[in-house]
Structures are given as C-alpha cells and as structure tokens.
C-alpha positions as CSV (number, residue, x, y, z in Angstrom):
1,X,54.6,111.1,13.0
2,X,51.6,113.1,12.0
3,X,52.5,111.5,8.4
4,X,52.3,107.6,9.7
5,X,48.6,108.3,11.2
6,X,47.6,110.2,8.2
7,X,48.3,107.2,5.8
8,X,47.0,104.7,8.4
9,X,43.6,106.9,8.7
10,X,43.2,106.8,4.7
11,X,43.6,103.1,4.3
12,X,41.5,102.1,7.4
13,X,38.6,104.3,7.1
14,X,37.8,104.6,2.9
15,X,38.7,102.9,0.2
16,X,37.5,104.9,-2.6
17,X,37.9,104.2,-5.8
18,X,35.6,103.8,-9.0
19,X,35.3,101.0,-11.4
20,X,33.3,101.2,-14.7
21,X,30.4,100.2,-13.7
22,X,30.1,103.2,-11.2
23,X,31.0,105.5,-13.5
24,X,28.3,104.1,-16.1
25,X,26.1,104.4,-13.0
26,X,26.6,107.7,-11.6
27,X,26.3,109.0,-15.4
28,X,23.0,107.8,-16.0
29,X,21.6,109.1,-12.6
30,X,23.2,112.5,-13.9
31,X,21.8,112.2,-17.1
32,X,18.1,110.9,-15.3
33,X,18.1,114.0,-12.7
34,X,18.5,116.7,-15.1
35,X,15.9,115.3,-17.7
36,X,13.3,115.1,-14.9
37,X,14.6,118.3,-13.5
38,X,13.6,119.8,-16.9
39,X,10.2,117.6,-18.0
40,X,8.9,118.8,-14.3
41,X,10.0,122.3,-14.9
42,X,8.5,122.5,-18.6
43,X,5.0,120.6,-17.0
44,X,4.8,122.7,-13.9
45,X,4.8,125.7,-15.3
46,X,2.5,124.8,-18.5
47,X,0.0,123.5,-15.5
48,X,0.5,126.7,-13.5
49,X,-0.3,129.2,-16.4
50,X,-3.0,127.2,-17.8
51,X,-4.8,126.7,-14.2
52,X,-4.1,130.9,-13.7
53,X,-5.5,131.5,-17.0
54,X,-8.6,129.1,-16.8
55,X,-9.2,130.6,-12.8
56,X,-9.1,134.4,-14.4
57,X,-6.4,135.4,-11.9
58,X,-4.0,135.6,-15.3
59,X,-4.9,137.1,-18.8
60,X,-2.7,137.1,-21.9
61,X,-3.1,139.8,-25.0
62,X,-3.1,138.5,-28.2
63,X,-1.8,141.9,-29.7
64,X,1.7,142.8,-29.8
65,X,2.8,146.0,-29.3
C-alpha cells in the first residue's frame, strides 16, 4: 500500500528530469558564479588595502626580514 502512494506521489508531484540544454545551462551559471565569486574577491580586497593604505590606518615595509 504504502508502495502504490509512493509511486503515485512521484509521478504527480515532479517530473524531474534534465535535457541538454539544462545541463549546458546550469554549467555556465556554475562556471559564471565562481568567476565573479573570484574577480569580486581579487577587486575587493585590492580596493580594501589600497583605501587602508591611502587612509594611514595600514602600512606595509618594504624590507624583508
């Protein structure tokens, strides 16, 4: 019983299933996340430094030790 209202749940409620075209899809907006997700990174942080550095809440040494 609990085996007939199982199946009958699954192919009323979703019918999931991918063709090509959401596959392409779901790559590239993988592919677009993580390359802003890194461009934002690498710019916020340049930003932050150089606006701490320029403010004089931040200083760097040139010498190494």
């Amino acid at each position: 019983m609990l085996q007939i209202i199982l199946d009958l749940c699954l192919e009323s409620c979703y019918n999931i299933s991918m063709n090509e075209n959401d596959i392409y899809y779901l790559f590239f907006l993988v592919m677009s996340v993580h390359l802003a997700y890194t461009l934002g990174k690498q710019f916020g942080i340049q930003t932050t430094i150089d606006y701490l550095e320029k403010e004089g809440i931040l200083e760097f040494d040139d010498s190494e030790k």
